[in-house]
C-alpha positions in Angstrom: -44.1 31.5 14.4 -46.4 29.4 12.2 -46.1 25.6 11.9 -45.2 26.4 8.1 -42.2 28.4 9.2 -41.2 26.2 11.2 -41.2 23.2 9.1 -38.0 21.7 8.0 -37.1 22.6 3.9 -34.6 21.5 1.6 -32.2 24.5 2.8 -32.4 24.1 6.3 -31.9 20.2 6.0 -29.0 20.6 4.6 -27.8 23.4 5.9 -27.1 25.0 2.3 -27.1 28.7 3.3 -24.0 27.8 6.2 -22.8 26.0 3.1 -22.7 28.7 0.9 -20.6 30.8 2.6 -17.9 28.2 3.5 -15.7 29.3 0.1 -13.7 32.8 0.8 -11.3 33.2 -1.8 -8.0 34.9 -0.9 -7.0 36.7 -3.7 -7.1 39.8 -5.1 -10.4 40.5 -7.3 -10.5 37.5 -6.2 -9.2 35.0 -9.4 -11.5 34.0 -11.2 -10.1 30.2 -11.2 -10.0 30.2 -7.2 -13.7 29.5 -6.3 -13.6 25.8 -8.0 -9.9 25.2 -6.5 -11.7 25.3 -3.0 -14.9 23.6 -4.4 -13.3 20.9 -5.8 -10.9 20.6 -2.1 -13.9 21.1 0.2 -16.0 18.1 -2.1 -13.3 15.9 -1.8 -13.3 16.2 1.9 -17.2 15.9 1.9 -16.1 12.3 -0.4 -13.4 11.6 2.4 -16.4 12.1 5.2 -18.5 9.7 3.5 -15.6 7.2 2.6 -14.8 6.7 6.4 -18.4 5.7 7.2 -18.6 3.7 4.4 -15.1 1.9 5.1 -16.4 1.3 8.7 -19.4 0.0 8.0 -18.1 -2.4 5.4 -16.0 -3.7 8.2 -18.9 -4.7 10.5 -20.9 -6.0 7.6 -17.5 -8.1 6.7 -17.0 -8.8 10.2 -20.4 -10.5 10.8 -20.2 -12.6 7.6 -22.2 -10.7 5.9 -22.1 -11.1 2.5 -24.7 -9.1 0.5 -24.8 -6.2 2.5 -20.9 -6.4 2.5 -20.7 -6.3 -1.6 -23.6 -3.7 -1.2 -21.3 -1.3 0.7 -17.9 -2.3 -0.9 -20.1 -1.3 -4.7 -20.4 1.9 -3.3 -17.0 2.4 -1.8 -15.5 2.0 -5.6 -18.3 4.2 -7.0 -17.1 7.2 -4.9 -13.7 6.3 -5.8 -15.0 6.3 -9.2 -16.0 9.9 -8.5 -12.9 11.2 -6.8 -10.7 10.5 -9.9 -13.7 12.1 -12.3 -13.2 15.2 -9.9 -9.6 15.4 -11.3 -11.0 16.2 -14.8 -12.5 19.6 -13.4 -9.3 20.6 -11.9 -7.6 20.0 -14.8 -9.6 22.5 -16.9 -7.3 25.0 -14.8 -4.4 25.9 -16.7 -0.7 26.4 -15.2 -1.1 30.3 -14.8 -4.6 30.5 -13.7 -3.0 28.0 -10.8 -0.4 30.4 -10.1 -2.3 33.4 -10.0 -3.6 32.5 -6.5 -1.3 29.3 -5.6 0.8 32.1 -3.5 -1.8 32.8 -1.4 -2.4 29.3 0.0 0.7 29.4 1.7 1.7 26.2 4.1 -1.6 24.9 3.3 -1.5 21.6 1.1 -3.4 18.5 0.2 -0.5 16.8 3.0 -2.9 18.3 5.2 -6.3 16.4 4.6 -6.4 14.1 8.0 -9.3 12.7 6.6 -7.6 11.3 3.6 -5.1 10.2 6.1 -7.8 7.9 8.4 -8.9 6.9 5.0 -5.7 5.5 4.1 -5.3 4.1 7.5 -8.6 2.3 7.3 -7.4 0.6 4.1 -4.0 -0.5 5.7 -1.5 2.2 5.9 0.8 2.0 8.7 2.9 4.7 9.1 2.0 7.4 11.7 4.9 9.6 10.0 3.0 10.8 7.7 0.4 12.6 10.0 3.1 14.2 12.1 2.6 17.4 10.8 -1.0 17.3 11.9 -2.8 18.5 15.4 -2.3 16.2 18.6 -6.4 15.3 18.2 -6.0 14.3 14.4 -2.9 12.2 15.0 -4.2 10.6 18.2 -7.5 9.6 16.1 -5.1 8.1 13.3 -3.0 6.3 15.6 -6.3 4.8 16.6 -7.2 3.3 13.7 -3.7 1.7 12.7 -4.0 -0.1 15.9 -7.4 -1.6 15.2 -8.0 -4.2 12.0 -7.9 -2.2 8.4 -10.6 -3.6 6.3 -8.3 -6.1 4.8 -7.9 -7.9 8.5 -11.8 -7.6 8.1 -11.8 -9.8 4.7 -9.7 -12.4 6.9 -12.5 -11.8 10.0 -15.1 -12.4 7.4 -13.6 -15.5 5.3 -12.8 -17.3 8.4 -17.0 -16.8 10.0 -17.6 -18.1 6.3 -16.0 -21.3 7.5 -12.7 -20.9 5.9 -9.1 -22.1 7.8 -7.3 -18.3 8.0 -4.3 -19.0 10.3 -4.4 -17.9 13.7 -1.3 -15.7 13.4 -3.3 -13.6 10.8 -6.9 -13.0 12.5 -5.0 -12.0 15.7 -2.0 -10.4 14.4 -0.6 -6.4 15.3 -3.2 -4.4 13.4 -0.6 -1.4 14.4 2.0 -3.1 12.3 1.5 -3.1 8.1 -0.1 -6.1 6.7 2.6 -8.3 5.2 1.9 -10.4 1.6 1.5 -13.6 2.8 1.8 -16.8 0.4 -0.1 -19.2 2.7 -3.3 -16.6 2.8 -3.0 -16.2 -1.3 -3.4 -20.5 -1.6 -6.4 -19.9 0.8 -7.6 -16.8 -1.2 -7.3 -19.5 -4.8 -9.5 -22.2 -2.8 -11.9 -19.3 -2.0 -12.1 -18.3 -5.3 -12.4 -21.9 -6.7 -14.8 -23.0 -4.2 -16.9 -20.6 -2.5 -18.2 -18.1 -5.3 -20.0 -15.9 -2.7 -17.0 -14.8 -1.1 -15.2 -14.7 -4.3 -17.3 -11.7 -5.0 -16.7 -10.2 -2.0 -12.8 -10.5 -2.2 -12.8 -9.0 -6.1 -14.9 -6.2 -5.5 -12.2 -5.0 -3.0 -9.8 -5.8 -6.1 -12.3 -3.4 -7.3 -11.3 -0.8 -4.9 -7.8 -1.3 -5.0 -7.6 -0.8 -8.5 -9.6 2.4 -8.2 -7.2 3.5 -5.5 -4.1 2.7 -8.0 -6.0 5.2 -10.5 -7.0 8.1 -8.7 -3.2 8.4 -7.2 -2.3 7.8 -11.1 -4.8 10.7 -12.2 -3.9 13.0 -9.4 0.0 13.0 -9.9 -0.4 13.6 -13.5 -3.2 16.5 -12.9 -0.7 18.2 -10.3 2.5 17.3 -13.0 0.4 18.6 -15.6 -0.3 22.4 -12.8 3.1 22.5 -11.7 5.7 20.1 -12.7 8.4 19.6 -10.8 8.1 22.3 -8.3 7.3 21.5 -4.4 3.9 21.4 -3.4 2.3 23.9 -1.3 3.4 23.6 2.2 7.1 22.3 1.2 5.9 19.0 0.2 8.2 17.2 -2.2 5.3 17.6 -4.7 5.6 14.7 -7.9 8.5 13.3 -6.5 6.2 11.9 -3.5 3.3 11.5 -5.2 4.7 9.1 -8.3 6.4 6.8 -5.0 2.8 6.1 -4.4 1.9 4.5 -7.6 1.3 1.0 -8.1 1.7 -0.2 -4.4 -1.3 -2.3 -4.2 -3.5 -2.1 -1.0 -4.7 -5.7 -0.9 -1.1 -7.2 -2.7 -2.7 -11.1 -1.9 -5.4 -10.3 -4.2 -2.9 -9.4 -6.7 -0.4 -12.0 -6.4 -3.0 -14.9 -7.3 -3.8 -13.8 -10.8 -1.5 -15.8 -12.5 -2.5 -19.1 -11.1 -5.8 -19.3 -12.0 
């Protein structure tokens, strides 16, 4: 073999043959609308991949009172967020019966399923183990994982309290296996912050930032799978709409939002 065929190349950095062949529609013909359902699934979980080593290493940057690398990282976070919710405009180019001319073939599979979007979620905050029961004994154990470590909000009170300011006690070292609770005595903290230490200020709105986008791609994706199937359960037997609209406007970081009327 020559050095020149052995040298490494676009395709075999990035493995885009073994990539190529990861989409294997199911049905018959196959339907012609099936291909960019499992695109648009498999690029979501690539944006999920990336999302859970960007979460963790906003954490450390938080964490070590970083500030500019933190912001750097958080940016970034929202821009893929940004992108997850523009992904729901492609999906949405598929009509109603071009969805149903394969959705029988997908069987118990469903979104429910993602355990990345589930570690995501659990990075962010979530608490609730219930809601990965379904999954295999290796996903859940690395879930159950990371709700007992700090979310990246319990990072934001790490990295305010290296930048000098008084976070109780009872917060830095609280249960990270136990959901976050709105607390008023962080908030008045959060409105000195914001009043006197404009560095950190950024850092605490750009995860606003995030939260917000959070709040919008949940928005977009119940109305994209309202506008595919209505009512109807979801794939799998999940409760479809009905779960999905219960998510709406639950913040992730609810301090954040409860100081913007006393400004």
């Amino acid at each position: 073999m020559s050095e020149f065929d052995s040298a490494l190349t676009y395709t075999s950095y990035l493995k885009v043959n073994e990539l190529l062949q990861l989409q294997e529609p199911l049905s018959d013909g196959p339907e012609h609308d099936e291909l960019l359902f499992i695109v648009i699934h498999q690029t979501y979980e690539l944006w999920f991949k990336q999302l859970i080593h960007e979460i963790v290493g906003a954490q450390k940057s938080l964490e070590s009172g970083d500030s500019f690398i933190s912001l750097a990282i958080l940016g970034r976070i929202r821009t893929i967020l940004k992108i997850c919710v523009s992904q729901v405009d492609i999906l949405e180019t598929m009509t109603p019966l071009q969805f149903n001319a394969f959705r029988g073939r997908l069987e118990s599979s469903s979104g429910f399923q993602s355990a990345q979007f589930r570690k995501v979620e659990a990075l962010f905050g979530r608490r609730d183990l219930r809601m990965a029961s379904h999954l295999p004994a290796q996903e859940q154990s690395e879930i159950a994982t990371i709700t007992n470590r700090r979310s990246i909000w319990d990072s934001l009170l790490a990295y305010l309290s290296e930048r000098g300011h008084k976070v109780a006690d009872s917060c830095l070292q609280r249960d990270f296996g136990v959901a976050y609770v709105p607390n008023e005595e962080v908030q008045n903290l959060l409105l000195e912050v914001h009043r006197q230490d404009p560095e950190s200020a950024m850092v605490c709105e750009r995860l606003l930032d995030i939260d917000e986008g959070l709040q919008e791609w949940r928005y977009r994706h119940v109305k994209m799978v309202e506008r595919t199937i209505g009512r109807k359960s979801g794939t799998g037997g999940s409760a479809g709409v009905g779960y999905l609209s219960s998510t709406l406007f639950h913040p992730t970081f609810p301090d954040l939002w409860a100081i913007r009327d006393r400004f």
